[in-house]
N, C-alpha and C positions, 0 to 999 in steps of 0.2 A: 504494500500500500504506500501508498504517495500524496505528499501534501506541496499545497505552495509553500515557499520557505522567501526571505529575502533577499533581495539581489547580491551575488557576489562583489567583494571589492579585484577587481584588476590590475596589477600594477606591473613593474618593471623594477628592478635592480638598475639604476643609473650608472653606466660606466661613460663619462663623459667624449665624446669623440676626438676633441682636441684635449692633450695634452693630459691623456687618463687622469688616476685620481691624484696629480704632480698640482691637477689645476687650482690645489686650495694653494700653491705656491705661486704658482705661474696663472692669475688668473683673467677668463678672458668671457666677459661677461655677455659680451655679442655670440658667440660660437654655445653658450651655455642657455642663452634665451632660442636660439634656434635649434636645439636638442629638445629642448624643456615643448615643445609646441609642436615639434616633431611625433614625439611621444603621446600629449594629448589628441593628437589628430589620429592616432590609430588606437584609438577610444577609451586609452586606461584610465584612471581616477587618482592612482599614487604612485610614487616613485619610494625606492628605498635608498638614501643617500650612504656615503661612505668618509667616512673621519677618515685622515692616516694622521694614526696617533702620534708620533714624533713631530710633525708638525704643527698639530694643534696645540703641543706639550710638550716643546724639547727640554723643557728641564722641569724640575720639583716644584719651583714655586715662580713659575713662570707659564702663564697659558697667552699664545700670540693673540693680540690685538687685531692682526691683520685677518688671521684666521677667523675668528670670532664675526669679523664684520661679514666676511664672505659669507659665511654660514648665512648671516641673516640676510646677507643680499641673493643666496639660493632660494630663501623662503621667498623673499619678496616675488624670485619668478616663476615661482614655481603657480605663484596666485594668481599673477599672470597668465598662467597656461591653466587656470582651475584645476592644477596638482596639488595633493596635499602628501606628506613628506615623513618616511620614518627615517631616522638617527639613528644608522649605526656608528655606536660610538667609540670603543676601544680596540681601532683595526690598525694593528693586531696581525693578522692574517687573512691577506685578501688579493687574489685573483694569485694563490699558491707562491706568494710572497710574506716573510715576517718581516715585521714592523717594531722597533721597541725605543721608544724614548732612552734617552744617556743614563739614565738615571736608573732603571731595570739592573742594567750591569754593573758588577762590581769587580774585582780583584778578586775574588773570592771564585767567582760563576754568577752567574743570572740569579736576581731576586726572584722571591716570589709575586706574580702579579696580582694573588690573591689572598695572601695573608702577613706579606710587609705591611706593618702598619705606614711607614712612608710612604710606598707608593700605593697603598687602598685609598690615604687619605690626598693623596693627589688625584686618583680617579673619581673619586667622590667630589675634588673643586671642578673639573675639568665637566664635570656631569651636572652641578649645579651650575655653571657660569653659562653654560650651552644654552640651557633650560630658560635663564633668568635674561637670556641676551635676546632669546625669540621672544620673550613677552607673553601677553595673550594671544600672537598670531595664531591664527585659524588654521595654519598651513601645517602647523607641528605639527602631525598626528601623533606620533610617538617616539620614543627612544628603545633602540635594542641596544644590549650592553655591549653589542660587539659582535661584529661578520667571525663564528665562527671560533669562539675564544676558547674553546676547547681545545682545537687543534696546538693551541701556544702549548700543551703537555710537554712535546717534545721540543723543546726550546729553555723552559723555564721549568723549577722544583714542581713535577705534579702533587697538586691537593687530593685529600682524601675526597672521597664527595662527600662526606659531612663539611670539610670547609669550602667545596666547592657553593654547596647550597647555600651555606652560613654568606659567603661573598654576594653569592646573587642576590640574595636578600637584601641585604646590609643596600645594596646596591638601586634596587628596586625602592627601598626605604627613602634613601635620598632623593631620588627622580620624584617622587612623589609628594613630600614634603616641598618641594621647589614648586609642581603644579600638580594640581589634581587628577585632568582630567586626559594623561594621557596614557596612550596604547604601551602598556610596559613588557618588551618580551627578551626571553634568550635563546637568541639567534645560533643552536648549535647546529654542527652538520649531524649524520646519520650515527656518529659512535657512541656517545652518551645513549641510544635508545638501541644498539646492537651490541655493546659490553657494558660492563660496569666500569666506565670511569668519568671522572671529572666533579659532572654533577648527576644525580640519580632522577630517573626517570619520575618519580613522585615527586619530587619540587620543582623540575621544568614544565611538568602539566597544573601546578597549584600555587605555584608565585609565578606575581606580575598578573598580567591584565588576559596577557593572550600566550599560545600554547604555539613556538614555532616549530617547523619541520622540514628538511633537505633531502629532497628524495633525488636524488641523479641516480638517473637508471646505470651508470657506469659504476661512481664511487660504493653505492649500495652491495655492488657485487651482479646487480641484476644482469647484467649483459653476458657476463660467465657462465653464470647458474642456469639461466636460460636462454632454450635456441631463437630465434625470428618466427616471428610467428604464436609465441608464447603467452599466454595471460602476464605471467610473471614479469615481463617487460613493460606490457602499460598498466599494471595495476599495483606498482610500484609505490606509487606517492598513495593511494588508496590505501594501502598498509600503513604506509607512514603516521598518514592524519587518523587511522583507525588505531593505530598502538597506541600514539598520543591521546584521543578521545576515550580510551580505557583508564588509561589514568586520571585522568579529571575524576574532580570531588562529585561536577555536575555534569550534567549533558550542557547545562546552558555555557561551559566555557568552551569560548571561540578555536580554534584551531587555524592557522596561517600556512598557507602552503608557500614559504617565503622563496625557497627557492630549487629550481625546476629548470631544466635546457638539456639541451646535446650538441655536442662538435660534430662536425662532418670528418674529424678524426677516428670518432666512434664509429660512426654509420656514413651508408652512403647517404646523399642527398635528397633520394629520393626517397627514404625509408622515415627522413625525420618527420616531414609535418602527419603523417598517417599515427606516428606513433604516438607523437603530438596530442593530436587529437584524442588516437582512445583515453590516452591518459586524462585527459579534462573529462570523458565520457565520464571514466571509472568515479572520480573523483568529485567532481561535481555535486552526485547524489546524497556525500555525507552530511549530515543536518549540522554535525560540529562546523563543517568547513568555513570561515569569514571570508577567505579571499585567496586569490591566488599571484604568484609576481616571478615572475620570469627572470631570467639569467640568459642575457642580459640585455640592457638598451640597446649597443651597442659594441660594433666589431671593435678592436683596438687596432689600433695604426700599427702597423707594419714597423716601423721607425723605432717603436719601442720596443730593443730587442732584450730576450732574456726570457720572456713565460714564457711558459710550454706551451710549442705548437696547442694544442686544442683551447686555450683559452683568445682566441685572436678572431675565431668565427662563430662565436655562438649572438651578437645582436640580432636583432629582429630590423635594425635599420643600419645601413653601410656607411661610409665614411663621408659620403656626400647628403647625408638624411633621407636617402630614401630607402621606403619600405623593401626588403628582400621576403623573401618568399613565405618564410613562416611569419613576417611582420603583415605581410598582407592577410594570411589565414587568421591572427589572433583578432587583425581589426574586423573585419567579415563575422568573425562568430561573437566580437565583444559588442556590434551593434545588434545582434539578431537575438542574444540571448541574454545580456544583461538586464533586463526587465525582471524575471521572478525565474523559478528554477524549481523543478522536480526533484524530491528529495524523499529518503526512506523514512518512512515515522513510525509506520507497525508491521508487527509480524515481520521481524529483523529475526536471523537467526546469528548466534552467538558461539563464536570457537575459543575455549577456554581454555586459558595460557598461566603459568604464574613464573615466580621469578628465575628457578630454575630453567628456565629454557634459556636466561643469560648469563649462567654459571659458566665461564670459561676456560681453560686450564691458562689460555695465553695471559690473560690480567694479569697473575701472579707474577710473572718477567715483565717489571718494569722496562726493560731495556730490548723487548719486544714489541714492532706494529704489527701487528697479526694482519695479513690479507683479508677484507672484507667477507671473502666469498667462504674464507675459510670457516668462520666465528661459527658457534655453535648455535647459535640466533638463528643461524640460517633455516635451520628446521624451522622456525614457527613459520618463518616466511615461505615456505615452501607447503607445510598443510595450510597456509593460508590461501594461498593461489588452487591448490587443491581444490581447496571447498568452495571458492569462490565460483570456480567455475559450474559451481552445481548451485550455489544458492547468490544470487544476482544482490541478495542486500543482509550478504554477510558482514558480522561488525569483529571482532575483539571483545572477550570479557575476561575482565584479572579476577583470577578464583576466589580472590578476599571480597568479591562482590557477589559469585555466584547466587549465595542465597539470601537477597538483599532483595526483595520482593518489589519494595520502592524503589528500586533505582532500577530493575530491570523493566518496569511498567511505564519508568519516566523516558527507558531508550527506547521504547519499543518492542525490548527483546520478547518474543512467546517462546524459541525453540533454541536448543543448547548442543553441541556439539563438545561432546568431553569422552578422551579415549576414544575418539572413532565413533564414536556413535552419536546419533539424533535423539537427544530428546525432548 
């Protein structure tokens, strides 16, 4: 069964065309007004902007002046193009680059980023000044703590996840106390929700405002595990925002599908926008989902040598602003279908998981990145794709909830798949 549910949010990961994200340095505010309108004209609603922390904060008790005004002079165009604007703020690691203000490093080895109390409590000016520099602008929607800040494990002292969550919080605490009213989330990619590290899966689904998630059908493992042609390819991010929505306290917390793409280093060309597509199919239906945001605006200049081949061709718009192919599909389906949307509300059936399924021997070796495809997670994702393809509006249930009679009436849930069977 299916209800109307409320229009999806649309947006884009902004990776600016000139002079990537150097431009809080080098800034150039004609070439950033013609991206920004670029963007609105193939129908999105927000952009997710990008800090590079060391610029915003190359020392402890020093946040640039210069940087600060830009920030607020992106808001201002962003009003201009009727975009409104998430912060990510402590980046950190972004587009398979780290980033770390002078002051991280020591003589010693790298600080922690999240339990030096010197540098917590410079992240915390650096996060209040942001906040209090936009004002009441309309355009902040919200602040993420950071593209991905998980990833800094292998850089800096990894936190337990009790201090990882203790951080986010702490963190979340400050944004909020500066303004009220905005979208608080953290932006990790796929590992926090496929091992145990960093932060734990129950307080990225219960602090802050909204509940983010990175599903690349590559990083995920997806394109390994399964062949072309696979459920398990496009119904990738469909697990994502369905792991996440198990963990919520409520059904009523949002789910973000922040960020989503492929290289034509992955796949051919012609395999992306189909895949595309199902994936919004699969995806679309879930009642948690608030919105979806692409990776990325924009191709990066050639000029800038040093990423990896695959991050240089995923925009939706080329180095002259116009739409490329899957920029023309997103616009087509965000005017046709952004009005209201088909979603699952009863008679959901429910595949029951609990936390053993991310007990993994690799966590134990710190000094271990376990290949995605390898993690023992993998299994859940795999009888997920299983039964999906037999039940069209299967969800995720964590077994500390199975016999919660109220929260399975509030998802919808009627029918239980545990051990292999239907009940």
């Amino acid at each position: 069964m299916s209800h109307v549910h409320q229009p999806l949010r649309y947006g884009v990961n902004y990776v600016p065309r000139k002079n990537w994200w150097y431009v809080w340095q080098d800034w150039d505010r004609g070439a950033i007004t013609e991206d920004l309108h670029a963007i609105a004209e193939l129908g999105f609603d927000h952009i997710r902007a990008h800090c590079l922390w060391p610029v915003f904060q190359p020392d402890v008790g020093y946040i640039s002046p210069a940087a600060v005004q830009r920030f607020t002079e992106l808001l201002e165009i962003a009003d201009g193009a009727n975009l409104d604007v998430v912060l990510s703020l402590l980046d950190g690691w972004l587009s398979g680059w780290a980033f770390f203000p002078a002051f991280v490093h020591s003589p010693r080895g790298m600080k922690s980023i999240y339990t030096d109390p010197v540098v917590v409590q410079a992240e915390r000016e650096l996060c209040t000044t942001l906040i209090r520099a936009a004002g009441g602008n309309r355009r902040l929607l919200g602040i993420d703590l950071g593209n991905e800040i998980n990833v800094l494990e292998h850089f800096v002292p990894r936190p337990t996840r009790e201090e990882g969550d203790s951080w986010a919080r702490d963190m979340f605490s400050c944004a909020e106390s500066t303004r009220e009213d905005l979208l608080l989330t953290n932006g990790v990619d796929h590992n926090p929700w496929y091992r145990n590290t960093v932060f734990s899966r129950t307080a990225l689904a219960r602090s802050g405002s909204h509940t983010s998630v990175h599903a690349w059908v590559k990083f995920t493992g997806a394109l390994e595990l399964f062949p072309p042609g696979h459920i398990g390819r496009e119904a990738i991010a469909r697990y994502a925002v369905e792991l996440a929505a198990a963990y919520a306290t409520t059904p009523a917390r949002p789910v973000w599908l922040q960020e989503f793409g492929a290289s034509g280093e992955w796949l051919p060309e012609h395999e992306i926008i189909p895949l595309m597509e199902a994936t919004l199919n699969r995806v679309e239906k879930v009642p948690e989902l608030w919105g979806v945001t692409w990776w990325c605006s924009h191709d990066i200049d050639q000029s800038h040598r040093g990423f990896s081949g695959q991050e240089y061709d995923m925009g939706l718009l080329d180095l002259q602003n116009r739409p490329k192919p899957m920029g023309v599909h997103f616009r087509n389906r965000v005017r046709t279908d952004n009005n209201a949307r088909q979603v699952f509300s009863a008679d959901r059936v429910a595949l029951v998981f609990d936390e053993s399924s991310f007990d993994d021997p690799a966590e134990r070796d710190p000094t271990m990145l376990p290949e995605t495809s390898t993690l023992l997670s993998q299994k859940l994702v795999k009888q997920f794709m299983h039964y999906l393809a037999e039940h069209e509006n299967l969800c995720l249930l964590h077994r500390s909830r199975a016999a919660d009679s109220t929260y399975l009436e509030e998802r919808g849930i009627t029918r239980v798949i545990d051990n292999g069977g239907l009940q």
